[in-house]
N, C-alpha and C positions, 0 to 999 in steps of 0.2 A: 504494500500500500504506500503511496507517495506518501510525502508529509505535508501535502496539502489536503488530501483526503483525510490523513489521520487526524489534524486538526479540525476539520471540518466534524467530522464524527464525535469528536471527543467535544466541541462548540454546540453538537445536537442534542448528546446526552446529557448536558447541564442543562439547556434551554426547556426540554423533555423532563428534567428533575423537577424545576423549576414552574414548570405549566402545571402541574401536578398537582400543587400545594397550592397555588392561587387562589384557587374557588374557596378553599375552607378558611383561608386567610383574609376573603374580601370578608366572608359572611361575618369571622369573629370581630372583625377588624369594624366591622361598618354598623353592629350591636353595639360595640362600645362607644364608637363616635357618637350618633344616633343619642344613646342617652345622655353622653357629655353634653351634647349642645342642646337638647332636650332639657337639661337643669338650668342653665342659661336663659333658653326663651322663656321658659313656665313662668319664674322667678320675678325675668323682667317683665312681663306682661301683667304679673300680681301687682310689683312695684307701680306697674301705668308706663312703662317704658313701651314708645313702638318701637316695631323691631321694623325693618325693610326689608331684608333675607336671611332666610333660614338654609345656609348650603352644606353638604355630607361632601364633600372632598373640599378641592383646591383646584385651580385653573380652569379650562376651558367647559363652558358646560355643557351636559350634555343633554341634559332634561331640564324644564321649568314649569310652574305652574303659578298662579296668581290667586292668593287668597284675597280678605277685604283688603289686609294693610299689607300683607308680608308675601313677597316673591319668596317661593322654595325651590331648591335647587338640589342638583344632583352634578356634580361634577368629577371631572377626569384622573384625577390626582389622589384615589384612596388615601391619602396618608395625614386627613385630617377633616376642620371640617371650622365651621365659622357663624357667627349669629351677628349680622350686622345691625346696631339700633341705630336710633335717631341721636343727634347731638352727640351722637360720639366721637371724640377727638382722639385718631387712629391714623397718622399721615400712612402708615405702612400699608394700613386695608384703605384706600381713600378717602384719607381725612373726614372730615365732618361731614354735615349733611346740611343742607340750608333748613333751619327748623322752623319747621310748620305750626309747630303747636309745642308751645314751650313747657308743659304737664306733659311731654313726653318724652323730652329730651334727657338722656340718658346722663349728659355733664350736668343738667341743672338736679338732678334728684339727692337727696339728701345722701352721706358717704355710708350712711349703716346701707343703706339698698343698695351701691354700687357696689360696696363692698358683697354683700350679699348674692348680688348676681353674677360677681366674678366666681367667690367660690362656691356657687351651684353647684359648679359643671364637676370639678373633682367632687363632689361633695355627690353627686349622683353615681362616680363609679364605686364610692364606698358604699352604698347603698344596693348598685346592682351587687356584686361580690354576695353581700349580705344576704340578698333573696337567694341567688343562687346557693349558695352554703346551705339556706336553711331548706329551703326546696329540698335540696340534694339529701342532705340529711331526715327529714323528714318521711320520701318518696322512694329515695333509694337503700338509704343511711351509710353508715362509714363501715369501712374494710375491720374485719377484725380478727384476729385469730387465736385458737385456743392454745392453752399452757402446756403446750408440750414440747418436749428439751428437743434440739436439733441438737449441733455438734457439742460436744462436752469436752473443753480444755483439758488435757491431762494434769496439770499441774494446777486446774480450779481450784474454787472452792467445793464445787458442784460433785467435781471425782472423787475430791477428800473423802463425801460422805457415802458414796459408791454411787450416786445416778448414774443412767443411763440414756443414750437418746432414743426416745421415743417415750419414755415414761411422761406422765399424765399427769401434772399440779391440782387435785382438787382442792385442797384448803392450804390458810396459812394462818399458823397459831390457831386452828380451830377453825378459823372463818372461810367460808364457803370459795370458788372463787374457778371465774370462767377463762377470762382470757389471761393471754401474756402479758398486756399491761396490768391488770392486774397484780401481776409478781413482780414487774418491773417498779409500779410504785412500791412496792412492801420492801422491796432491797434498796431502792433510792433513800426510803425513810428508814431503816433499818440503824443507820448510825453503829455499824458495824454488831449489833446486837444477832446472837444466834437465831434463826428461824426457822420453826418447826412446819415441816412441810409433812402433807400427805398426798401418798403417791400413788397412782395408778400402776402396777405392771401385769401387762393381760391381765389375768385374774385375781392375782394379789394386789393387794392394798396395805400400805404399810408407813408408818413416818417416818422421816428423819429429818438430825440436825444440824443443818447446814450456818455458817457462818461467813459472810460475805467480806470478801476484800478490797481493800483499796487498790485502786489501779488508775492506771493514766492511760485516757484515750483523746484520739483527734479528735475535734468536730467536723461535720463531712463535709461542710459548707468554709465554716472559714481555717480550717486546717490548727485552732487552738487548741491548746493542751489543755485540758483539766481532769480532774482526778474524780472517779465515781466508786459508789458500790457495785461489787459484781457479784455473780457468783459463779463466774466459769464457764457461762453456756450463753445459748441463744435459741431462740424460737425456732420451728419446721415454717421455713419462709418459701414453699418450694416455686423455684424459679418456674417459668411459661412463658413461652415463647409470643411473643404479641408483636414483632413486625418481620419479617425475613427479608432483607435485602436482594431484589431482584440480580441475577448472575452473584451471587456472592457464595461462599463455601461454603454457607449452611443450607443455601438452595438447592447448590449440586449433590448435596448430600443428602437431602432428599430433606429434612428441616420443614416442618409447617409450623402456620399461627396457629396459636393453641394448645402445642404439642408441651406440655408436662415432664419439664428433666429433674428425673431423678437419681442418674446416676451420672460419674466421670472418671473414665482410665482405672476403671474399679473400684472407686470409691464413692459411695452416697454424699449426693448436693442436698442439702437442708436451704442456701440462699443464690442467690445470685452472685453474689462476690465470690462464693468459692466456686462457680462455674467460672469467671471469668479469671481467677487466679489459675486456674488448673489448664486452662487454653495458656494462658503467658506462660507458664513451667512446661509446656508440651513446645515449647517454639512454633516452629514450621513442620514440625513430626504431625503423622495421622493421631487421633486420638477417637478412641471409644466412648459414644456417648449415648445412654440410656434415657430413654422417654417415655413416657404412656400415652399411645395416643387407641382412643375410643377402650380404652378401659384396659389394653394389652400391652406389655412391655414390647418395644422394639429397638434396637440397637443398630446406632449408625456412626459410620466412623466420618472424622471429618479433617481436615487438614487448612490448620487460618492460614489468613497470606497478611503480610504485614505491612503496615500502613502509618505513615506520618501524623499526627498528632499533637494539637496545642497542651501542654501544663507547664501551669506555673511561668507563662510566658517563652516557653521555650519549645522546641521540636524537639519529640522524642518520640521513638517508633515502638509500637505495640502490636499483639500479635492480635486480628480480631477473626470473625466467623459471618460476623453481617448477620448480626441479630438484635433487636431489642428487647430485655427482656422485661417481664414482669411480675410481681408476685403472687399468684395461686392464691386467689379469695373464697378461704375457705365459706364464710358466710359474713352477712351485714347485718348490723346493729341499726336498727329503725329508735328514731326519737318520737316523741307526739311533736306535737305543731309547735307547742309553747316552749319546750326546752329547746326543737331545734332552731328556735326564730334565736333563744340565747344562745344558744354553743353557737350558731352560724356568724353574731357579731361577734363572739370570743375569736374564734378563725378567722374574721376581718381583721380583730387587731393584734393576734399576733404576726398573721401577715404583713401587717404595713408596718411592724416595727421593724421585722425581718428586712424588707424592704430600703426602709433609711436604714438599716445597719448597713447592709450590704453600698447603698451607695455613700455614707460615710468611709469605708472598707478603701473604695476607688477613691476619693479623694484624697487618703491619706496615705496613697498608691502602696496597701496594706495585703491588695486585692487585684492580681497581671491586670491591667488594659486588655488585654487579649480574653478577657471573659465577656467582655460587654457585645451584646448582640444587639442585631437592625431586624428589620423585616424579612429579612430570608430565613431567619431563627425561627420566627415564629410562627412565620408559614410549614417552616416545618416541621416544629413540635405541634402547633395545630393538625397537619396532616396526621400525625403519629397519635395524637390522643383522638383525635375522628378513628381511627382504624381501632382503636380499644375501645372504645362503647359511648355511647352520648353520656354518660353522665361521666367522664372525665374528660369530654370535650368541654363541659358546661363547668366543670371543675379548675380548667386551663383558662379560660374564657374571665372565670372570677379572679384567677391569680394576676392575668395581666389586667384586668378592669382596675387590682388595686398599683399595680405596678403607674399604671398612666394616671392615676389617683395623684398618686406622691410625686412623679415626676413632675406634673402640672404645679403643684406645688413650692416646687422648688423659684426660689429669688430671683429667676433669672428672667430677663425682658424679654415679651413675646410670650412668655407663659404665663398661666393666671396665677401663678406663686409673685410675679415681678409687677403685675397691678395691686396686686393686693399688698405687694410692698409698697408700692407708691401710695396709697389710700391710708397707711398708717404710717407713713412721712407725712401726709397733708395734715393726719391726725394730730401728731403732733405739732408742725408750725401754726398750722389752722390757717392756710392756705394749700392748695394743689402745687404739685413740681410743674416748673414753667413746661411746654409743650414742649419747645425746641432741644429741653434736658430731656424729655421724655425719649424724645425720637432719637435723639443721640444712642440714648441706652438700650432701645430698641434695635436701632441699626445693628449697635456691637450685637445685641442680644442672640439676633440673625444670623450674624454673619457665625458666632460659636453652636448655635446648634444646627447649624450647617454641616459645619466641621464635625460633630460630635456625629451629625448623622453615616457621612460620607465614612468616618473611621470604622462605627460597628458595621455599614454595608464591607468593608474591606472585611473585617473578623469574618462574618458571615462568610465570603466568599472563601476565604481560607478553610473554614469548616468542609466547605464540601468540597475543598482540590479544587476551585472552579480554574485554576491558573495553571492548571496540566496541560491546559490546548497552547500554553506557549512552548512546552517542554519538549 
């Protein structure tokens, strides 16, 4: 094959990746626009603010329609979207408007309403998140699994007292108790105190007394040390296959979604990480690998090919198989209406603290650059939680609802975080920042999340090797 062909081909299968994920990325993508600027109009329309357009993207448009007051629009540009009012002074969206009716001009309205309408709009994705969580939890509820030992450290605590994996946690100190969090808080709160466990095995039932120790683990997110209770083990997480990478080793190996591994190179997988540790110790060697699929064990060998990879800001190559995997739900934990509408804001705000941590993390460049993703990320984590089931489409949906939540948030001009900072500078002078200051900071504002754009579409592109077709 020339290498004008080969580039050509290799330019097709990225374009082909890439068309892929589009549709489920307009749809997540244009649910959370939609309601952002949905908070906005509501808001201002309560305040008596007219609005003049209502648009769901940016640039050229492509649809319109004419309500009493407000032109709505549908434009070209997915990647955002706009609610234009009266009296608004915005030289970047076309400055002001000649005001018709000054009870509606947006500069004349008192600063708690302008305030107010600025943070609607993230103020609405905290909100979607929230239904969704409580929805989810409510309709479908949360993943949960029962207390039974996976792998067992030899040198645990867990060994010390002779467990085994596959034994069954029904009580602790007496008290009844179903799933694996369940045991997970009792050794968190344990304060290294002994605990009497009772245990399933087959048929026998029997106590013991385990004593939990101190140990030091990562966090899997921001890679910090901190010291916990253990006891040696860990849950039956068993791994499932939920996306197989077209032409990739686990395809040709015959690999399907769905497919249930239970076993590797003869040894029992209890999680995911030890299926993926056990490919990296196998190199480029075939490796045996045991699955269940429709209820029968079947065994297929597989052999990874190795592949370039971002951590920790750097290239480093890893052995993979072109799988995604996922964890084997054993069953869901359904809430009533009322506790999930609470657990669903509890999961809102751990998320959004989650969230400024991590972008605190980037600032305090604690956390590579080379993590931060654009829209090709989330197109294609979108694709990949659409292929696992709608309710961790709608699960993905709330996460980035709260991500663009806090982002919007942020000081920075051009975002409703940098009006709302100007609204509490006027607060305090008790005047407005002159316009021409405005625009200035606006401009800069531009011009950096431009750049900030333009850098995570590079990270993206590096994710998926899109720069092989120069190679």
């Amino acid at each position: 094959m020339s290498p004008l062909l080969s580039m050509a081909d290799r330019l097709w299968s990225v374009i082909v990746f890439l068309a892929d994920r589009v549709g489920v990325f307009i749809v997540v993508l244009g649910i959370l626009i939609l309601i952002h600027e949905l908070g906005h109009f509501f808001v201002a329309r309560w305040t008596g603010v007219g609005v003049e357009r209502f648009s769901i993207g940016f640039g050229p448009v492509l649809a319109r329609w004419r309500g009493t007051e407000t032109e709505y629009c549908v434009s070209a540009i997915p990647m955002g979207g706009y609610v234009k009012m009266m009296g608004e002074e915005n030289p970047l969206e076309g400055g002001g408007s000649p005001v018709v009716d000054s009870q509606k001009a947006f500069a004349l309205k008192p600063l708690w309403a302008r305030f107010l309408i600025v943070f609607a709009g993230p103020g609405m994705n905290f909100v979607l998140a929230w239904v969704i969580f409580a929805v989810i939890l409510a309709v479908v509820g949360r993943p949960v699994w029962p207390a039974v030992l996976g792998r067992v450290t030899p040198d645990g605590a867990a060994a010390a007292a002779g467990l085994q994996a596959g034994d069954v946690i029904t009580a602790i100190d007496g008290r009844p108790i179903e799933y694996w969090e369940d045991l997970e808080r009792a050794t968190a709160g344990s304060d290294g105190r002994p605990l009497r466990l009772t245990i399933t095995r087959g048929a026998e039932q029997r106590d013991a007394q385990v004593t939990p120790k101190r140990i030091v683990t990562r966090d899997p997110i921001f890679k910090e040390s901190r010291e916990v209770w253990s006891l040696g083990t860990g849950p039956q997480v068993t791994p499932q296959v939920g996306v197989v990478t077209p032409d990739s080793p686990a395809e040709r190996a015959g690999l399907r979604i769905g497919d249930i591994v239970t076993g590797v190179a003869g040894q029992p997988v209890f999680t995911s990480e030890e299926l993926t540790q056990a490919i990296q110790q196998a190199g480029g060697k075939p490796i045996d690998v045991v699955v269940q699929r429709d209820g029968k064990p079947l065994t297929l060998s597989v052999t990874a090919n190795r592949v370039k990879e971002k951590s920790d800001g750097q290239d480093v190559e890893n052995w993979r198989i072109g799988v995604v995997l996922a964890s084997k739900v054993v069953r869901s934990e359904r809430y009533n209406p009322v506790a999930a509408v609470g657990y669903g804001a509890a999961r809102t705000w751990e998320l959004t603290a989650l969230t400024v941590k991590v972008l605190w993390k980037f600032v305090k460049l604690e956390l590579p650059l080379s993590n931060l993703g654009g829209p090709i990320q989330i197109a294609t984590e979108s694709h990949r939680q659409r292929q696992e089931g709608l309710a961790q489409l709608a699960g993905f949906t709330a996460f980035i609802s709260v991500n663009l939540a806090v982002l919007n948030l942020l000081p920075v001009p051009m975002l409703d975080g940098g009006h709302l900072l100007f609204f509490v500078i006027e607060g305090i002078l008790g005047r407005p920042v002159s316009l021409k200051k405005r625009e200035a900071a606006q401009q800069l504002g531009l011009v950096l999340l431009l750049l900030l754009m333009v850098f995570a579409i590079y990270n993206d592109l590096v994710r998926i090797d899109a720069f092989r077709i120069f190679r």
